[in-house]
C-alpha positions as CSV (number, residue, x, y, z in Angstrom):
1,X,0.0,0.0,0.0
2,X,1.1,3.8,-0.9
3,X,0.1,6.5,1.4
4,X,-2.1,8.8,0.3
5,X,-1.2,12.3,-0.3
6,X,-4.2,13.8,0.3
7,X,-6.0,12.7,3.0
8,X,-9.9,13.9,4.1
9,X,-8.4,14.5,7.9
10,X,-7.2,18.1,8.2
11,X,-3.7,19.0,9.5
12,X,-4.6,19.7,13.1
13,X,-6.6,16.3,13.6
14,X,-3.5,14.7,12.5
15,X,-1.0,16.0,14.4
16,X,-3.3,15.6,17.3
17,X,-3.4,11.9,16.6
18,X,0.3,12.4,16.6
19,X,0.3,13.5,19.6
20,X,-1.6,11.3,21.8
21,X,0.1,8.3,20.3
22,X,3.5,9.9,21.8
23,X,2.4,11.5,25.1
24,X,1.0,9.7,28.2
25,X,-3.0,9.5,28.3
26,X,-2.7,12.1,31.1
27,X,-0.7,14.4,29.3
28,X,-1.7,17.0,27.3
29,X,-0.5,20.3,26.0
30,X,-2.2,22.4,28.6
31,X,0.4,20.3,31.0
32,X,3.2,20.7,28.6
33,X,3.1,24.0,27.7
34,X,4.0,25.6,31.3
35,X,7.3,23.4,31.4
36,X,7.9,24.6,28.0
37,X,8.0,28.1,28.9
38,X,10.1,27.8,31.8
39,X,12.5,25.4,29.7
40,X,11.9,28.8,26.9
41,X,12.8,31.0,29.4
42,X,16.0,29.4,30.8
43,X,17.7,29.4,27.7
44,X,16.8,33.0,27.1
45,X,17.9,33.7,30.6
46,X,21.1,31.9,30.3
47,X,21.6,33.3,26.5
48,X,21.8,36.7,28.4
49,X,23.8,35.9,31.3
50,X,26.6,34.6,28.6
51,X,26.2,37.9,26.0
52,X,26.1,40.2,29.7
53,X,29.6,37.9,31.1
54,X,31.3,38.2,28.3
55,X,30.8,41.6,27.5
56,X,31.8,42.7,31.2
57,X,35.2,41.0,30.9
58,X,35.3,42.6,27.5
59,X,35.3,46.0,29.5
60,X,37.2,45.0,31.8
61,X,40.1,44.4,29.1
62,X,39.8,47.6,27.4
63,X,39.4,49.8,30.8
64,X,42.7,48.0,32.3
65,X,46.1,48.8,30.9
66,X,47.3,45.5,31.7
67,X,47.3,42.5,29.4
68,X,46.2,39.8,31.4
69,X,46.3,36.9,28.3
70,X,49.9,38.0,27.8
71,X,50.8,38.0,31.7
72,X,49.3,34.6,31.7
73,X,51.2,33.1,29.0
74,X,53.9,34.2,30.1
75,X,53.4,32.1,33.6
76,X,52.3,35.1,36.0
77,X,49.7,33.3,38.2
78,X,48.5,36.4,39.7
79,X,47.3,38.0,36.7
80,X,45.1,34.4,35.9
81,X,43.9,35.1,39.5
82,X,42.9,38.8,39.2
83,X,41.2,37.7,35.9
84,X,39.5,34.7,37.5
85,X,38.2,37.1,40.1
86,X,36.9,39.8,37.4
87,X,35.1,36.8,36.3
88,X,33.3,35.9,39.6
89,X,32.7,39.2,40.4
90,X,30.7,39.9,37.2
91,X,28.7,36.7,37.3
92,X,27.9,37.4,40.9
93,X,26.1,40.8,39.6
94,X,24.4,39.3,37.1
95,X,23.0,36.4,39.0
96,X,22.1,39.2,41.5
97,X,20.4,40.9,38.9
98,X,18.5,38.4,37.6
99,X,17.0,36.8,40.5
100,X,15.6,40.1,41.9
């Protein structure tokens, strides 16, 4: 047997057939769609945080006169240090910002 095409059931019956053939009886969108969200919304949070992180260390290197990747090629650990706390520093203000 071929498939047909064209069926006579419209789009949204079929992919609600589709649906309750892979989610539990119980389940149903109205239940899904909430954890959706917040799954929607962590990613966008956590898109930010990165973008926000990266652009304070960014600052960081252009308002400092030292060169901290040179420093730490070259073996000074305290320079890795200062940079490592620039890092926590940052990330502490933005988690601080986005939880309030």
């Amino acid at each position: 047997m071929t498939p047909h095409l064209h069926s006579d059931t419209s789009k949204g019956e079929n992919n609600e057939r589709i649906l309750a053939n892979i989610l539990p009886e119980r389940a149903s969108l109205t239940m899904i769609l909430p954890t959706l969200q917040k799954i929607g919304a962590t990613i966008s949070w956590t898109l930010i945080s990165v973008c926000l992180l990266y652009g304070g260390i960014w600052l960081y290197d252009r308002i400092d006169p030292i060169n901290y990747q040179e420093e730490v090629r070259r073996g000074n650990i305290a320079a890795g240090m200062v940079i490592a706390t620039v890092i926590l520093a940052i990330a502490a203000i933005i988690i601080a910002v986005i939880v309030t």
